[in-house]
N, C-alpha and C positions, 0 to 999 in steps of 0.2 A: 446674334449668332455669328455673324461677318465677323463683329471686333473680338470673339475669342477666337476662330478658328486663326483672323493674321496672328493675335498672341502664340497662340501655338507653332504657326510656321515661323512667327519671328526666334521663340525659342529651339527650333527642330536647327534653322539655320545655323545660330550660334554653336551648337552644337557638333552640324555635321562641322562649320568650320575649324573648332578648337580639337575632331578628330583628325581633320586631313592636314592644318595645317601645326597642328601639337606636335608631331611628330616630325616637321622640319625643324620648328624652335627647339624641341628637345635636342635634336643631332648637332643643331649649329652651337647649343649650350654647350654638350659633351666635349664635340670637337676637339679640343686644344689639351684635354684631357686623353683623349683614347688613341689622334692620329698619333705614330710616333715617326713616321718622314713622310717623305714628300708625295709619296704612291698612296698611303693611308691617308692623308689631309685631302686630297681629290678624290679618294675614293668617296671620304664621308660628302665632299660636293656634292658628289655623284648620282650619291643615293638619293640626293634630295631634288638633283639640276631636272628631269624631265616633269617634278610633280610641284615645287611650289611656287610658280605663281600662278599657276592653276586651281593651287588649293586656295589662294587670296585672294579667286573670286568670289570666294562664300563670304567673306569678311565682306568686302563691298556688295556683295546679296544681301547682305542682315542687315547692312547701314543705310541701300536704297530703302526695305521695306521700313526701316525705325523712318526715313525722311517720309515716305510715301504716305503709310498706312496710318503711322501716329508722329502728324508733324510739331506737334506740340512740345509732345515728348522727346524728338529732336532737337527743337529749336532750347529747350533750358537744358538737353543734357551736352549741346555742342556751343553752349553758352558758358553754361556755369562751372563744364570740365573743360573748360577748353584748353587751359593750359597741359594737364594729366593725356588730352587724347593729341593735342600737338606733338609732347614728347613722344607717346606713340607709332605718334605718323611718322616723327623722324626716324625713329628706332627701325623701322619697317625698309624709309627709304633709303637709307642705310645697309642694309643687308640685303637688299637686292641690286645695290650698287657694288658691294664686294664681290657677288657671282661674277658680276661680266666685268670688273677692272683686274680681277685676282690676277690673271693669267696675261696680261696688257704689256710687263718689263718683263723681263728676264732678268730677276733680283730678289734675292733672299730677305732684303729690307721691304721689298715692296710690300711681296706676298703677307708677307708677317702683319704690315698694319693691314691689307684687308680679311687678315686671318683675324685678328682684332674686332675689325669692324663686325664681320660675322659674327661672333662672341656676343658683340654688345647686342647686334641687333635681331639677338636672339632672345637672348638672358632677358633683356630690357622689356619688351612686348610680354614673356611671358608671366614678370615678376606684374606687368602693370594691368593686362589684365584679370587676374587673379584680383589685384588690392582692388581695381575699379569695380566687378562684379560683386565683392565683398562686403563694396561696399551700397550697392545698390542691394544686397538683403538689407542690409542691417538700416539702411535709411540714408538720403540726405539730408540737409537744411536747407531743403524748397521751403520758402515762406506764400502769402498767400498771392503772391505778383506773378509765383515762379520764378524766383529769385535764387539762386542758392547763396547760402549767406554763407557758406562754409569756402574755404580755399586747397590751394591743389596738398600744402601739408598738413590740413584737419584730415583729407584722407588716408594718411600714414598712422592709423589709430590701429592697436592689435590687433583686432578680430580683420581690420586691413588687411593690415600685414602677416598673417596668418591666411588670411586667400591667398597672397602673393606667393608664398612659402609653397601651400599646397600645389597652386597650375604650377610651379618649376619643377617640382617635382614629379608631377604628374604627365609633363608634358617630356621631361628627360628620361621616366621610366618607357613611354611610348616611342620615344624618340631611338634609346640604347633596343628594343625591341625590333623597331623597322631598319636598323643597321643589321642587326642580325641577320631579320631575314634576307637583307642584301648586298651582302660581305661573306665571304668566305676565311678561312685560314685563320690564323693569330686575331685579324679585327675582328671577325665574327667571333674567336672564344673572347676576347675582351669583352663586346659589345654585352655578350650573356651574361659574363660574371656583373658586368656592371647593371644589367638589369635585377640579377638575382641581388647582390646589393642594396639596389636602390629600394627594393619592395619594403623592408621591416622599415624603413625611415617614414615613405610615404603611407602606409598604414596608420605610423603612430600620428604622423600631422593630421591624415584624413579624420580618423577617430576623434583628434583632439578638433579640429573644424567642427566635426559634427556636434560636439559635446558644446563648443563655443556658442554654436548656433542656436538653440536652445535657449541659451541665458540670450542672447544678445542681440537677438531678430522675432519675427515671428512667423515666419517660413514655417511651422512641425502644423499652424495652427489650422491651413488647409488639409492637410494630411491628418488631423485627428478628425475632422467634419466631417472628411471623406475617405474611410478605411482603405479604402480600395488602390489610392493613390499609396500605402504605402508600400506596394508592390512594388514600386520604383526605387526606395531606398532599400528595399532587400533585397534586389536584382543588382544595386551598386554594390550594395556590401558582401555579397555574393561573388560577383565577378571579380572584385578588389582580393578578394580569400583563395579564388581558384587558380590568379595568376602564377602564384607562384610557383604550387605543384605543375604546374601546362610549363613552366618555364623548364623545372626540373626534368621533365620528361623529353626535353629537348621539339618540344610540339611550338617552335615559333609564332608559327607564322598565327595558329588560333590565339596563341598567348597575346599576339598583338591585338588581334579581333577581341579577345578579350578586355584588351586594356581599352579598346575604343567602346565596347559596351559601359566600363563604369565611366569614364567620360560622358557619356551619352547619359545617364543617370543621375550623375551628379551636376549634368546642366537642367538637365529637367528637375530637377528633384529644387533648384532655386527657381527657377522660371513661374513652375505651378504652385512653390512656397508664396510667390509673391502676389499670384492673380487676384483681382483683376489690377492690382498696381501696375506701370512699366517703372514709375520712379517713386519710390514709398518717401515720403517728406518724412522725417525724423521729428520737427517740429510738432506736427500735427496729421492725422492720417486726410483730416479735409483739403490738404494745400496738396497733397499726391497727385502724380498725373497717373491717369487709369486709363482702359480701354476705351472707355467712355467718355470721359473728358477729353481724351486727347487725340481721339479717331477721328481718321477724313470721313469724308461723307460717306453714304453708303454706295452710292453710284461708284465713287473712288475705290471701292474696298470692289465691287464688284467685278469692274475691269480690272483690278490686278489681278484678280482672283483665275479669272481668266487669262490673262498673260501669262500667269504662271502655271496656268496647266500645261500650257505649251512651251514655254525656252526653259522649264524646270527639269525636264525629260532630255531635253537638247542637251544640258550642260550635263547631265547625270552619263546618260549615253557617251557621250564625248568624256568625260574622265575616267568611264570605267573602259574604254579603248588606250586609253594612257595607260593604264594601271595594268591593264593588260599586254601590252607593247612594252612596258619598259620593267616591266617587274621582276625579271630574271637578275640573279646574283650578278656583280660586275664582274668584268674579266678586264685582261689588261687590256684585251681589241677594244671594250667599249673604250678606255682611257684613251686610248690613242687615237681613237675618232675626234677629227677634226670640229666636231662644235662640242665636245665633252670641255668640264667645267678642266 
């Protein structure tokens, strides 16, 4: 019971983080596309500077629980990916060194490469996690050592790189949405037309993911044992179909709640394809690390269980004060506050 309910919080986390922090990588993707001077390129900062690295504490929440709960399962996926989650890391530290050097000279050459670096270390995270999740349905080659025999460009295989495709996409439709709701003028009609846009593209990749999925994992085969679970993919494909009239109707701010609903569905909707796996072996489903294989103790699962009912509420409390404090459209006063990006 212990080792599915962490499965569960380990996939709830990953989740709430690719909604809080989808929507920084989205902006910092768009970026270079939407600001057109130098007012708009800090606005787009802006929109992001009081909430993401607060939103990357979910990411180091999901990757304590994977070390904590199932260290197994840690130890061959920070083994055998290690190269895929280094580029990662860099990608990440990266863009959060652009924030605080952007503004360091007063120079048009500066800004430009860490307008750059923001770019990549946007784009990069979001293309990679997509391939890495895509590829943990579809399987690794864990052998029976927990070995992965496979290397960082066996993961560049299509149904890969067709996850990669969908999070850019998914995270720049969320991303042009939370600009919207906090920009005014010319970048906010930008921001919308570019959400309204982006929806037929990422529809056709989503549909065409899902359709992959099918032939090329076996994710549907929990969902057929248990009807009930596919509420979850008609609440994705649901929320995916309603966005765009909610856009039309100029109804933001839900449009974005919206986009974070099929986010939210479309992580679940792999998490509970894969149970009780965390890492499905491609070779053989016996070489897989599972709940079961790859759980700490129960005593271990018990005290986190506990810890987490307590600093889960803490951080939850404390972001939705952020979110609350800073979520008003920008004006130029915020710009010209002295710790603004």
């Amino acid at each position: 019971m212990l080792e599915t309910t962490w499965f569960l919080l380990w996939g709830i986390l990953w989740a709430v983080y690719f909604i809080l922090d989808g929507f920084d990588l989205g902006i910092g993707t768009l970026a270079p596309f939407l600001a057109k001077d130098e007012t708009e390129k800090r606005t787009c900062l802006n929109a992001m500077g009081p909430f993401w690295d607060g939103n990357e504490v979910w990411l180091i929440t999901a990757g304590g629980v994977t070390f904590a709960a199932f260290p197994k399962a840690y130890a061959v996926m920070f083994s055998g990916l290690y190269s895929a989650l280094l580029l990662l890391l860099f990608a990440l530290i990266l863009r959060g060194v652009s924030f605080e050097f952007r503004n360091k000279v007063d120079s048009d050459g500066w800004r430009k490469v860490w307008d750059a670096c923001n770019f990549l270390g946007s784009f990069l995270p979001a293309l990679l996690l997509g391939v890495a999740f895509a590829n943990l349905f579809r399987g690794i080659p864990i052998n029976a050592q927990g070995v992965n025999e496979g290397g960082l460009f066996d993961l560049l295989n299509p149904y890969g790189l067709l996850g990669g495709v969908l999070f850019v996409l998914m995270f720049m439709e969320h991303g042009a949405l939370w600009l919207a709701v906090k920009t005014q003028g010319a970048l906010h009609d930008r921001a919308v037309r570019t959400a309204k846009g982006l929806w037929p593209f990422y529809v056709i990749v989503a549909v065409a993911f899902l359709a992959y999925t099918a032939v090329e994992t076996t994710l549907f085969a929990n969902f057929l044992n248990t009807p009930a679970l596919l509420s979850i993919v008609l609440l994705a494909v649901g929320s995916l179909l309603l966005l765009r009239p909610f856009i039309g109707s100029g109804k933001i701010l839900l449009s974005w709640a919206t986009s974070g609903v099929t986010i939210l569905c479309v992580t679940l909707f792999g998490v509970l394809g894969m149970y009780p796996a965390l890492l499905p072996s491609s070779l053989s489903p016996e070489f897989s690390i599972t709940i079961y294989n790859g759980a700490s103790s129960t005593l271990t699962l018990q005290i986190m269980l506990g810890v987490a009912l307590v600093f889960v509420p803490i951080v939850i409390i404390y972001q939705s004060w952020v979110y609350k404090t800073f979520g008003h459209k920008i004006t130029q006063e915020d710009l010209d506050y002295h710790h603004a990006y």
